[in-house]
N, C-alpha and C positions, 0 to 999 in steps of 0.2 A: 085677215090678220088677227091672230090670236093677243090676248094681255098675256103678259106672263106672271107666271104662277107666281103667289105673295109667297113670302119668307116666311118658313114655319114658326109657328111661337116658340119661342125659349121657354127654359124652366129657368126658375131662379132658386141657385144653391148655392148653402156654404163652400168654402174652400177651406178644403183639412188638408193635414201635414199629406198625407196622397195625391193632393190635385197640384198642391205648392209649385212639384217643374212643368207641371201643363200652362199650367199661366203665368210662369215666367216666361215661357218660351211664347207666348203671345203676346205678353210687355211689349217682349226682343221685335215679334214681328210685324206687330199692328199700332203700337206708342211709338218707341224710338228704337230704332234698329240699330241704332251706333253704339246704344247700350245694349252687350252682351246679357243671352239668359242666365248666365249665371252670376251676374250682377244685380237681376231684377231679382233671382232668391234670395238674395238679403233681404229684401225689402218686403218679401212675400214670409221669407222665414228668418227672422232677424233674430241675433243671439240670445234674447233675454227670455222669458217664459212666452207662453204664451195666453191670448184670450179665449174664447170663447169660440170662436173660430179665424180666420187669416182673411175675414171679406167673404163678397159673396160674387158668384160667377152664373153669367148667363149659358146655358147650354144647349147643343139639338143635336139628339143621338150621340150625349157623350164628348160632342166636339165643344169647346169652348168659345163662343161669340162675343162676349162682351164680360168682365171682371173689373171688381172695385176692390182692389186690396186696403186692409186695415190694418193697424200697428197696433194693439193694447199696451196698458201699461199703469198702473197705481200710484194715489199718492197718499199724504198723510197729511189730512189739514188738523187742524183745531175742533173740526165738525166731525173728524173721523175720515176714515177712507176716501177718495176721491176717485170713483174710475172714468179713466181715460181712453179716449178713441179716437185714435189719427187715422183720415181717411189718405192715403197714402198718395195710390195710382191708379185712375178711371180710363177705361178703353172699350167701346164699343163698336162695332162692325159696323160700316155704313145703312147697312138693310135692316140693321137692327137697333139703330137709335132710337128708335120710337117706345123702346121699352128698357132704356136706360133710365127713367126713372123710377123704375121697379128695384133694379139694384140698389137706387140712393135711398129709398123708401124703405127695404130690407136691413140697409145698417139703420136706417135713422131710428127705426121701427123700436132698438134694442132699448127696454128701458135703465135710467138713472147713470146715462153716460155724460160725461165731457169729450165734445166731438169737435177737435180740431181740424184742420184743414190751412195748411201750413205755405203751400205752391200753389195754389189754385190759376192756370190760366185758361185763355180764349172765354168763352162764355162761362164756365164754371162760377166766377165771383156773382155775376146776375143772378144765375140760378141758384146758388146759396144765399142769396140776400130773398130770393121768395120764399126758402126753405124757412125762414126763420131767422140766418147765422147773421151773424154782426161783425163789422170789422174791429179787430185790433190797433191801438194806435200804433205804428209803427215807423214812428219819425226816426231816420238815418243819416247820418254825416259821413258822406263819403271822403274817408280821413284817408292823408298820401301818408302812407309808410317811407318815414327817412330813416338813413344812417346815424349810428352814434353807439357810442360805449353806454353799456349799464352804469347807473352810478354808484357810490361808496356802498357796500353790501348789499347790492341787487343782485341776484342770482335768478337766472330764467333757466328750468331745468324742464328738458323733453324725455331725459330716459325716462321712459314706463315705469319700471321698478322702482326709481326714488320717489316720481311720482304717488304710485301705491302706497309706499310706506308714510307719505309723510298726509295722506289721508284718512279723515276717520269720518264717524256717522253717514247721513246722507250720500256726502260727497262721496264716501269713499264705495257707496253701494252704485252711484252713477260713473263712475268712474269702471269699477269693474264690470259690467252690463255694458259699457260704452267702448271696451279697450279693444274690442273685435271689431266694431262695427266699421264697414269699411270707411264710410265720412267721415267718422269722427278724428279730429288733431286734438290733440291735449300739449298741453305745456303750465306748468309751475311756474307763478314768481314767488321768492323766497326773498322776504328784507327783515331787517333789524326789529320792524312793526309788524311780525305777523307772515300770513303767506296767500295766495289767492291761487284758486286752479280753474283756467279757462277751457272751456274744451270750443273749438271750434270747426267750418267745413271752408271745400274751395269751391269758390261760384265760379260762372261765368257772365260776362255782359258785352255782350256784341263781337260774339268770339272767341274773349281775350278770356284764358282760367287764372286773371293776377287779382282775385277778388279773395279777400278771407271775413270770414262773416261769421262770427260770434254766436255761438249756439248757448251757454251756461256758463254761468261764473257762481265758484265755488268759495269758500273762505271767506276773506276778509276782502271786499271789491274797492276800497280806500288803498288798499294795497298795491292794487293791478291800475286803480287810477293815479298812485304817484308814480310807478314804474311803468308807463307807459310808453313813454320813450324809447326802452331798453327793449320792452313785448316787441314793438311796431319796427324795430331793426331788427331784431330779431325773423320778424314775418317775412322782411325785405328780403333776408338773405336767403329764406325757404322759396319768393319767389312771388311773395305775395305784395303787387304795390301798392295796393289802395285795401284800406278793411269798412268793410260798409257796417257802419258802427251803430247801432240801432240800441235807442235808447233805454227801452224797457229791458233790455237783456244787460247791458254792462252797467247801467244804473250811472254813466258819466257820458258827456261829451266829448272825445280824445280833444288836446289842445293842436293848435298849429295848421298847418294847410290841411284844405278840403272845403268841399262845400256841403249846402244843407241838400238831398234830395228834394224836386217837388213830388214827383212821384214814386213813394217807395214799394216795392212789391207789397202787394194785398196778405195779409193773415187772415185766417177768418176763423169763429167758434160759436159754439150752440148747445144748450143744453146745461147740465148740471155747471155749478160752480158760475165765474165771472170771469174778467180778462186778469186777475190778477191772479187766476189759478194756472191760465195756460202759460205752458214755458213750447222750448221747442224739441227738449231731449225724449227719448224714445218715439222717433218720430221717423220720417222719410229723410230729412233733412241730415242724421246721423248715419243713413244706408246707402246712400246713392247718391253720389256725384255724377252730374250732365251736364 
């Protein structure tokens, strides 16, 4: 009885706008098959610029065995520039795990990034916490969305276009980078005090996709916390019954039914900047709904 032959070594290479449908269509076949490849090209080539390159891919002869896609994307602190690096989606070949840490070593490698890491499951949060990365606080109140009228000059506006217009600066630059992206939901509140622009995605939890989860609050967030009543029926009637309301993103507790998560999903980051740099937009979380 013969051993059989090991698994050729891979090379480890960028992924440029060229390889982009080659490893989407490995996302589709070897991550989750329920998500279509051309769903995972969002996420491989997402509307807004791009970095550096799109992740890095394991390959032998061409074929692709294992890819780490990345999302780049800039910010503008007080200190200047901030670059950013969302590690998106990791997938390696059974035979070829053993050199899946060549891929995370490949992005980690880049210097003077902020490297988020947004979804992290099964072992990935262990093996990010030996990388160096730290978790995020990410305390959530799983708030029910009820019924009810807006109140005396609340207005919750979803068309795009009033939208756009009644944004400017920042907001209004995340807003148009965001209006394609397939996750993203945007919705306006407009009151007497001002205005706020939430943009948010749809989760799922044990199934059910009635989860809506706050990705960026725009404007004035006093605004979106008095009118939140009006947002939260509003969600109900889109479909959404519970919003898993995570505190560092909406900067409030929503009032009324819901309880506190013990366990909220993990965030994790590394590198340039601190947790009050990381948000969640330009990120996996605005590309890809699963």
């Amino acid at each position: 009885m013969t051993d059989a032959p090991a698994a050729a070594r891979p090379t480890v290479a960028p992924i440029g706008d060229d390889d982009a449908e080659a490893v989407a269509e490995f996302f589709h076949r070897h991550l989750n098959s329920q998500v279509g490849a051309d769903r995972w090209l969002a996420v491989v080539r997402p509307p807004w610029s791009a970095g550096p390159n799109r992740g890095f891919r394991l390959i032998v002869d061409d074929v692709v065995v294992g890819a780490y896609a990345a999302v780049y994307s800039s910010r503008e602190t007080p200190e200047g520039a901030l670059q950013v690096c969302n590690l998106a989606a990791f997938c390696v070949l059974p035979e070829y795990r053993a050199h899946s840490l060549r891929l995370v070593r490949a992005l980690l490698g880049q210097k003077g990034y902020l490297f988020t890491d947004l979804s992290p499951s099964g072992n990935v949060p262990a093996m990010n916490e030996r990388l160096g990365f730290a978790r995020l606080d990410t305390a959530t109140r799983l708030a029910v969305n009820v019924p009810g009228r807006a109140g005396r000059h609340v207005e919750v506006i979803e068309d795009l276009d009033e939208i756009a217009d009644a944004l400017g600066g920042f907001d209004a630059k995340v807003f148009t980078d965001h209006r394609d992206a397939p996750a993203a939901r945007h919705l306006l509140v407009r009151s007497a005090g001002g205005h706020a622009y939430l943009m948010y995605r749809r989760d799922r939890r044990k199934q059910l996709p009635v989860f809506a989860t706050p990705l960026f609050v725009g404007g004035d967030p006093g605004v979106l916390a008095e009118a939140w009543h009006a947002v939260a029926s509003r969600l109900l009637r889109r479909g959404f019954a519970m919003t898993l309301a995570e505190r560092r993103v909406l900067g409030f507790s929503p009032r009324g039914a819901g309880r506190e998560l013990r366990s909220p999903r993990p965030r994790m980051y590394k590198g340039a900047g601190g947790p009050g740099d990381v948000d969640y937009i330009y990120s996996e979380l605005t590309l890809l709904e699963w």
